[in-house]
Every structure is written in structure tokens, then in C-alpha cells.
N, C-alpha and C positions, 0 to 999 in steps of 0.2 A: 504494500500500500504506500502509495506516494503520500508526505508530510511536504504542506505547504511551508515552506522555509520564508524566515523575514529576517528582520536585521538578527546580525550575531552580535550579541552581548558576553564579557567575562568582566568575574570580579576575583578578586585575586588578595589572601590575607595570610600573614603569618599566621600560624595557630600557634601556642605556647603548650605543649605537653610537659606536665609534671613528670619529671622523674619516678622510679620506685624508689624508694633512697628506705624504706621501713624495715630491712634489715639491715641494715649497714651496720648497725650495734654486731654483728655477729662476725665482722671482719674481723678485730685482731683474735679473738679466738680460732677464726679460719685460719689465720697467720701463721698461731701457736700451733696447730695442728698440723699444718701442712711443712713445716719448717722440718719434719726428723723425715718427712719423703724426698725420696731421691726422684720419683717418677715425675715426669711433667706434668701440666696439665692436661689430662686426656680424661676421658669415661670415667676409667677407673678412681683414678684420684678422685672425682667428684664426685662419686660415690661413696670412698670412704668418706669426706669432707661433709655429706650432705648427710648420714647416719651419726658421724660425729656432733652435727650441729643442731640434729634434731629435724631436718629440713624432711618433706614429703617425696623427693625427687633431685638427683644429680644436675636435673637441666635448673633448678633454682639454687645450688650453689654455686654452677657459673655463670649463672644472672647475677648474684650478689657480687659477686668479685669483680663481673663488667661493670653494672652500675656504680658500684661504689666510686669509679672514674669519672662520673659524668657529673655536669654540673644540675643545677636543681631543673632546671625547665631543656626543654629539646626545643627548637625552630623546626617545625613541618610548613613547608610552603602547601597549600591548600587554594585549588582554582575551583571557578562555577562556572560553565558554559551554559549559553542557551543560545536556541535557533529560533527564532520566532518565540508564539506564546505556548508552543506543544513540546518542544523538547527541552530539558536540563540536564545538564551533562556536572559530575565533578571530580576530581581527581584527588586521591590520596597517595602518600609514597609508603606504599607499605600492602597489608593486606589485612580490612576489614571482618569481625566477626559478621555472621551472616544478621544477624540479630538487628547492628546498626545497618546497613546500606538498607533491610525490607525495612525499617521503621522510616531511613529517608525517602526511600518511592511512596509508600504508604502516605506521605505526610507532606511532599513536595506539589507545590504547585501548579507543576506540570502534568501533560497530560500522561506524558513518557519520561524516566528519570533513567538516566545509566550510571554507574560507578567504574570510573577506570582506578585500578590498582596499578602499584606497582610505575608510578609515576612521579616524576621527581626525583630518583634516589629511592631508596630501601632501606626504611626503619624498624621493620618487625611487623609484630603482629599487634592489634590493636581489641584487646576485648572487651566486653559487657563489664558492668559489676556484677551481674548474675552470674558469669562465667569464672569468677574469681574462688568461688567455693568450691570447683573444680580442680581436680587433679588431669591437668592435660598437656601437653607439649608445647601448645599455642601461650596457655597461661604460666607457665615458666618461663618461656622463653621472654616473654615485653618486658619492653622498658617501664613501660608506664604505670604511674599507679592508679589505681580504683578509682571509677568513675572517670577514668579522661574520655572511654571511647562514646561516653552520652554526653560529656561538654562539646566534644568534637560534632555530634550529629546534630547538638542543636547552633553552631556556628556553618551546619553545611546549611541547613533548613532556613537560616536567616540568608545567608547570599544568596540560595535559590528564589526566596519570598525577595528582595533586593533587586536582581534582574528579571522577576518575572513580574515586577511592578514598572522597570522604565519601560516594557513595550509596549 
């Protein structure tokens, strides 16, 4: 089916993701522990490290060891396309829980909304706070803490309502 196209509209905003920084306290005992191994960091070692620590999973004691690097907030460059008053297009650099992108189609202005992933650069993975009570690969591995992937969908939701008000 042919979409009548009109003008193209983008709005374009840093987003600020909080860090996880809520273990951090559990570094210099990672320190203390990992200090009489001789193995690198690999699987293994994280495994001991994450039984040592008390941790749920090996992939969040080398999240704590990343993050403890980073400063408190991340810069995500964050775009919003639209085609006329029927399409909205918006771009993350990373990859969306399924959770957020159906809550922004669901909720966007348009009549059609896409999510491109993987856009910008490659931050991780970005989940729900319902997804945090989960033991999964995705929520181990992000940077980010609790609640950013619902401040992020209501910042996508406001540039889509933003460009789908100048047409």
C-alpha cells in the first residue's frame, strides 16, 4: 500500500542515561578476591567472583567491574523521523526491550511507528523495570539503571507528539 508522503520532519536530543553504578560498593571486595587469581578475566573468573560476591550471575560481575568505569550519566544520541502525518520513524543505538518500542507504537501519534536499533553506535541493551526482577543475559549485561528504558520511551513519545504537531 502506497503512504502519501509530505514534508520530512527530525528532531534530534541527547538523552542522559543513568549509569548502574548500585553495586559499585562491591568493587574493592571484587578487588580483594580476585587479587590471589592468576586467570584473566574470562567466564570462569566471573564466576568465581560472582559466587564470591553473592551476585545471581557471572554476566553481572563483569557489568560491575565495566560500570564501575563509567561516569554517572551515558550521552545516547536519540532521533525522531517522520514522513508526513502517517509515518514516525526513531532511532536508538542499542537494542530495545520488546516491552518499550510496543508501548511507543501503541502510544505514538502516528498512524505507522518503526524503531530502528542499532543506530548510532552500540550501547547495550536497554530494559523495562519489570525486566529487572529477572535473571536474564539482557538484564546483566546494561549499563543502565532501573527505570531509564521508561524515561527513554516517554522522551521518544514526546519528539514523536513534537513532529507530528508541526505538520
Amino acid at each position: 500500500e502506497e503512504i502519501e508522503t509530505g514534508p520530512i520532519r527530525t528532531k534530534n536530543v541527547v538523552f542522559k542515561a543513568r549509569v548502574n553504578h548500585s553495586q559499585d560498593h562491591l568493587i574493592e571486595k571484587a578487588e580483594e578476591l580476585c587479587k590471589h587469581w592468576y586467570a584473566t578475566y574470562d567466564d570462569q573468573t566471573n564466576r568465581k567472583l560472582a559466587e564470591g560476591l553473592g551476585l545471581r550471575s557471572h554476566l553481572q560481575a563483569s557489568a560491575i567491574r565495566r560500570n564501575y568505569n563509567m561516569d554517572e550519566t551515558f550521552d545516547l544520541p536519540v532521533n525522531a523521523i517522520a514522513i508526513g502525518d502517517t509515518l514516525g520513524m526513531v532511532t536508538f543505538p542499542g537494542e530495545l526491550f520488546e516491552a518499550i518500542s510496543v508501548a511507543m507504537e501503541d502510544n505514538s501519534p502516528f498512524e505507522m511507528t518503526m524503531l530502528f536499533g542499532y543506530a548510532d553506535h552500540y550501547v547495550g541493551y536497554m530494559p523495562t523495570a519489570a525486566s529487572w526482577e529477572y535473571t536474564c543475559y539482557e538484564t546483566d549485561m546494561a549499563h543502565f539503571e532501573d527505570g531509564t528504558g521508561e524515561r527513554l520511551l516517554e522522551t521518544y513519545l514526546e519528539l514523536l507528539d513534537e513532529i507530528h504537531s508541526r505538520y
